[in-house]
C-alpha positions in Angstrom: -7.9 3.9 4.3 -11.4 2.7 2.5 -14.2 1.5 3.5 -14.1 -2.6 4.5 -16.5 -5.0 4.4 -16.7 -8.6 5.8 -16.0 -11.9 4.0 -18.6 -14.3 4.4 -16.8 -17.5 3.0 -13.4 -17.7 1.2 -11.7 -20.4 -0.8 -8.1 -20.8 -1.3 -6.4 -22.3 -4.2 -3.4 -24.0 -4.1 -3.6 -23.8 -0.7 -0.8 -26.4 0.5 1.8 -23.8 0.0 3.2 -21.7 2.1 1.0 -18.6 1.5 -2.0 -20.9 1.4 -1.2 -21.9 4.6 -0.4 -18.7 6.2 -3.4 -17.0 4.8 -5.8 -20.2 6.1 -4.6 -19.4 9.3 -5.0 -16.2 9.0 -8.8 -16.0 7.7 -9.5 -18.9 10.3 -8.0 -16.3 13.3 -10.5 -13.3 11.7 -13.6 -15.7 12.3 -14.0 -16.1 8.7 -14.9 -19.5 7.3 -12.4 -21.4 5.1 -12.5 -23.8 2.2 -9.0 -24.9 1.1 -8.4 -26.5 -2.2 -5.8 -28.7 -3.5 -5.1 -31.4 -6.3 -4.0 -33.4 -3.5 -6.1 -34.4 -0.7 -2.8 -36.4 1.4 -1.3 -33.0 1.3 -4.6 -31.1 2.4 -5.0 -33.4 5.3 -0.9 -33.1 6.7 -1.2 -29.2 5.8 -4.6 -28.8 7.7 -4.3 -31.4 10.1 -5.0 -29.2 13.2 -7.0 -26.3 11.4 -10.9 -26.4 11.3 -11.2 -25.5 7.4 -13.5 -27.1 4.7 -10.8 -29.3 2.1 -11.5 -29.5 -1.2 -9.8 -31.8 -3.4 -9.6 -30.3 -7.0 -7.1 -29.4 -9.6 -6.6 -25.4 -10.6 -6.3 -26.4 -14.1 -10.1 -27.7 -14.2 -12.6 -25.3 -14.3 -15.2 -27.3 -13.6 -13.6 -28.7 -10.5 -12.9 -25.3 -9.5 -15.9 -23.6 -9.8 -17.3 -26.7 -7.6 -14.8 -26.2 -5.3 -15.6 -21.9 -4.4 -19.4 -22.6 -4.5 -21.0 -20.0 -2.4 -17.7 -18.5 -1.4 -17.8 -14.4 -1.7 -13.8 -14.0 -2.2 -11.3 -16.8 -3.8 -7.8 -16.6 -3.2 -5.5 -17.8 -5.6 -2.4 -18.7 -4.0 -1.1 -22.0 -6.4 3.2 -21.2 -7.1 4.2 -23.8 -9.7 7.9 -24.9 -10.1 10.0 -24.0 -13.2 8.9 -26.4 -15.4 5.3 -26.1 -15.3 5.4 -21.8 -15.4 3.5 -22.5 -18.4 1.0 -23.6 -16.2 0.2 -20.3 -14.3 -2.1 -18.8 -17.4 -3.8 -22.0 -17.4 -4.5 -21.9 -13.9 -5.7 -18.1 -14.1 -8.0 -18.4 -16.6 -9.7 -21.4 -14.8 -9.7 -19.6 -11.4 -11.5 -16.5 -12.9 -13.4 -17.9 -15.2 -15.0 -20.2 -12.4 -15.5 -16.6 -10.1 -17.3 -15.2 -12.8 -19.1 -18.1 -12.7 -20.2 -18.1 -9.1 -19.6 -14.8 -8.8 -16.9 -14.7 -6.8 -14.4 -12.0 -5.9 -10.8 -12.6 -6.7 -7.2 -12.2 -5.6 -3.9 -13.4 -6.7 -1.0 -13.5 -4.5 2.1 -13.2 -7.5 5.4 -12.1 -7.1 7.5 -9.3 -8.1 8.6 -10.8 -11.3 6.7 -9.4 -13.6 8.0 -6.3 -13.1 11.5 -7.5 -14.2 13.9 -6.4 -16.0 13.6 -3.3 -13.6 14.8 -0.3 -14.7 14.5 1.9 -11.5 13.3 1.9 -7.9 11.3 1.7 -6.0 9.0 -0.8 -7.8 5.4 0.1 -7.7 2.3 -0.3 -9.7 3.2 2.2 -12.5 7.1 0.6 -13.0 7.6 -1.1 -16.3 6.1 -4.8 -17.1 7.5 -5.8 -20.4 10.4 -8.0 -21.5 12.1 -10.4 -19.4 12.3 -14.3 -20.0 9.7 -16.8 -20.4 9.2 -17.3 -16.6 8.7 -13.5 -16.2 6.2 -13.8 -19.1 4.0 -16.4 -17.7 3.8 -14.2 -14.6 2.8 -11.4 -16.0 0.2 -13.2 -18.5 -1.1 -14.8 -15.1 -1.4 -11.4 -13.2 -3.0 -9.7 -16.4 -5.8 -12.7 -16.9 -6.7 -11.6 -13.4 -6.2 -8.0 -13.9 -8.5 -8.1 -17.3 -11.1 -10.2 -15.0 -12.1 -8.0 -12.6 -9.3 -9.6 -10.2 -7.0 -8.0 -7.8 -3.1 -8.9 -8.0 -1.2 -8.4 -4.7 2.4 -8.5 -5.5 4.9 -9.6 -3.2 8.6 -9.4 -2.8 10.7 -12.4 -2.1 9.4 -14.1 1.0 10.4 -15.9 4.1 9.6 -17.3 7.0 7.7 -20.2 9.0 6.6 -23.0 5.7 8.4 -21.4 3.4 10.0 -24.0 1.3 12.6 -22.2 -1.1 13.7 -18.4 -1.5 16.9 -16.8 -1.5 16.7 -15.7 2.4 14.8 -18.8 3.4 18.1 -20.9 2.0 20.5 -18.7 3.4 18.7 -19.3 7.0 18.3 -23.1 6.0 22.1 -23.2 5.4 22.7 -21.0 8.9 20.2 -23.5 10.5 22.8 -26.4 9.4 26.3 -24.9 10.9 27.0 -24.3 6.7 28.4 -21.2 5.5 25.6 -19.4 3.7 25.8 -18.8 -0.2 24.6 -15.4 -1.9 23.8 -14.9 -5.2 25.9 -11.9 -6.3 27.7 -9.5 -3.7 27.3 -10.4 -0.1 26.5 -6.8 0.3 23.8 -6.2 -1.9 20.9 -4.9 -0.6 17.6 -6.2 -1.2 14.1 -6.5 0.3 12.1 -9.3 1.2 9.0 -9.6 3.1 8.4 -11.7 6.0 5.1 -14.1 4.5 2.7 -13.6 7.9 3.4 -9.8 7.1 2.2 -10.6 3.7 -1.0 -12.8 4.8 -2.5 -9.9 6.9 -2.0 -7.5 3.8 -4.0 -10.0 1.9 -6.3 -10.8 4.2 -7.2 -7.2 4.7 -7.0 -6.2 0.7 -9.7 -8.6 0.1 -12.2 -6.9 2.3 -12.2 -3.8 -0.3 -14.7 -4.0 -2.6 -12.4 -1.3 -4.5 -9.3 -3.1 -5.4 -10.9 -5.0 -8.0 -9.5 -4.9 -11.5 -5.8 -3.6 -10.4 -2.7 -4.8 -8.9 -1.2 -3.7 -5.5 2.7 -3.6 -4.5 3.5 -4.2 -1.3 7.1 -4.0 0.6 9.0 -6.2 2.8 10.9 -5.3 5.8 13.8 -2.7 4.4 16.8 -3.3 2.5 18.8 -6.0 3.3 22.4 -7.9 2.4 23.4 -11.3 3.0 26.1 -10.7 5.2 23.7 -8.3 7.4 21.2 -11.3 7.1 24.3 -13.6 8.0 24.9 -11.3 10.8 21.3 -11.5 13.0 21.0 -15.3 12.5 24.5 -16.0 13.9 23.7 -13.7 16.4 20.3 -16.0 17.5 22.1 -19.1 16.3 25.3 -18.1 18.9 27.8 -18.5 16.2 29.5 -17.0 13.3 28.0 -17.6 10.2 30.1 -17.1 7.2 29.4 -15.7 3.5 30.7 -16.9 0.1 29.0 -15.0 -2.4 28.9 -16.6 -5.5 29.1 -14.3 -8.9 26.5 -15.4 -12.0 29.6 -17.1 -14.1 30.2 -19.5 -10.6 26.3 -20.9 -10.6 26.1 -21.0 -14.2 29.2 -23.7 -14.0 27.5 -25.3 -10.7 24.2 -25.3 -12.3 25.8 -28.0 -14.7 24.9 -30.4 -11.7 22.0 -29.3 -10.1 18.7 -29.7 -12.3 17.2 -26.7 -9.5 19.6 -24.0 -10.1 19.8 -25.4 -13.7 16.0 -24.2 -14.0 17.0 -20.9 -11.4 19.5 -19.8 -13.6 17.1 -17.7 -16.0 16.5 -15.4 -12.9 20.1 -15.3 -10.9 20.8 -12.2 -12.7 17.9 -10.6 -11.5 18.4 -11.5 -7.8 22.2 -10.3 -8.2 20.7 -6.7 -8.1 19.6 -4.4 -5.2 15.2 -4.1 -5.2 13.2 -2.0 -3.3 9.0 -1.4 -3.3 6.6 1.6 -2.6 2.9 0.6 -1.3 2.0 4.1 -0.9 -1.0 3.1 -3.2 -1.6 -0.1 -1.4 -1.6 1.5 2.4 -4.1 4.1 0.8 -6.4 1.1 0.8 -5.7 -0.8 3.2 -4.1 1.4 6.0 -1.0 1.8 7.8 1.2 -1.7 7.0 3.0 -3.2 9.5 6.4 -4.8 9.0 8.5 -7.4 11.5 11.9 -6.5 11.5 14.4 -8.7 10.7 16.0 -8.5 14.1 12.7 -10.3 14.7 11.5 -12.0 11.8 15.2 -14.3 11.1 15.4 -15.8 14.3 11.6 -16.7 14.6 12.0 -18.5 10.9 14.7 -20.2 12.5 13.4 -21.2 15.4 11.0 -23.0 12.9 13.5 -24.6 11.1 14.8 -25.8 14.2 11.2 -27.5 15.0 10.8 -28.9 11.6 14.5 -30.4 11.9 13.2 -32.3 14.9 10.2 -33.1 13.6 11.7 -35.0 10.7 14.6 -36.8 12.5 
């Protein structure tokens, strides 16, 4: 582990979504001061509603709003996860975020995925694996991450996520559709192992990663909670839930026909193949840096996410 040192003021951008808000939270439990930033205000105030943090309304593409926005902020976070029809976007937004940190001076960190990494060709993923090929989506990723990278930026690389405000991932619906009394569908084999990292694990990497000085200029793997298959997933939530959940996985061929009449897993479709496959991670390199990681299990982690999704059910009806 490295030598830390204390953030005086950090901005997060695109900080309505779910690792915006987890990190918020996060920074705000540290004592560090907050400024959040969003193109929508409405959404700042009902994300934010009972967390004393500085919003900022402004857009990630604009520069100028941006560098506005992290004025006197030591460390910006850049947290924005765009649907599938505006990946085209994430470039855009990278090249505004560090251009307006070079501006003001600012630190930077990206919270990406794993994508860019994809098509893998062995694991463990870590920093040295492979980044070339893949579709467009992949691309954009990887152009993102690299903007950052070339800047001076730290990438922190996540696996798939879940957990409390998490919105869409391929645990989070699985736990969504235990939540509901529905059997669960898996992409792939039931019994495919993959990991995925519980996102307040993920927050309190990031949180930590930005307080070295060091990490600048690279990108940094971290791992989830261990492998993982749907029907084990299946297994602990029915267990919490008091019921049997079942499993129907669905091969590639099977969502490619359903995707004929869903526009979401129409655009999902360029990755199922991807999320068919067993992934691991190595953050040797990251715990270096940071120290000793901690994980929640998932004996702990699944029924906590749905014991949110239980909350938020409620709070809707």
């Amino acid at each position: 582990m490295t030598k830390a040192t204390e953030i005086q003021r950090a901005a997060i951008i695109g900080a309505t979504g779910p690792t915006g808000i987890h990190l918020a939270r996060e920074l705000v439990r540290r004592g560090t001061p907050v400024r959040v930033l969003s193109r929508s205000a409405a959404n700042l105030a009902r994300a934010f509603a009972n967390l004393e943090v500085e919003r900022v309304e402004a857009d990630a593409v604009d520069v100028d709003a941006v560098r506005r926005g992290i004025a006197d902020c030591d460390v910006v976070f850049d947290c924005v996860g765009l649907p599938a029809e505006h990946m085209d976007l994430h470039p855009v937004t990278a090249s505004a975020i560090t251009d307006a940190a070079s501006a003001t001076g600012s630190r930077c960190i990206q919270i990406s995925s794993f994508w860019s990494y994809l098509p893998a060709l062995a694991m463990p993923l870590n920093e040295g694996s492979r980044r070339s090929g893949g579709n467009r989506y992949i691309q954009m990723r990887r152009r993102a991450e690299d903007i950052f990278v070339e800047a001076g930026g730290a990438v922190l690389q996540l696996p798939d996520f879940f957990g409390p405000e998490v919105h869409m991932s391929t645990l989070q619906n699985l736990l969504e559709e235990a939540m509901k009394g529905e059997t669960v569908n898996v992409i792939g084999s039931a019994d495919t192992e993959r990991d995925y990292i519980y996102v307040p694990d993920a927050i309190k990497v990031a949180a930590e990663l930005a307080r070295h000085r060091e990490a600048a200029g690279r990108r940094w793997v971290v791992a989830g909670s261990g492998a993982l298959s749907a029907r084990r997933a299946a297994e602990i939530a029915g267990a919490h839930l008091g019921r049997s959940i079942g499993v129907r996985a669905a091969p590639p061929w099977v969502l490619r026909i359903m995707s004929l009449f869903s526009a979401d897993l129409r655009a999902f479709m360029p990755m199922v193949q991807h999320y068919a496959r067993p992934i691991s991670y190595d953050e040797i390199s990251l715990a270096e840096v940071v120290g000793p990681i901690d994980h929640t299990p998932y004996q702990q982690a699944i029924p906590e996410t749905l014991d949110w999704l239980s909350r938020r059910t409620k709070d809707q009806a």
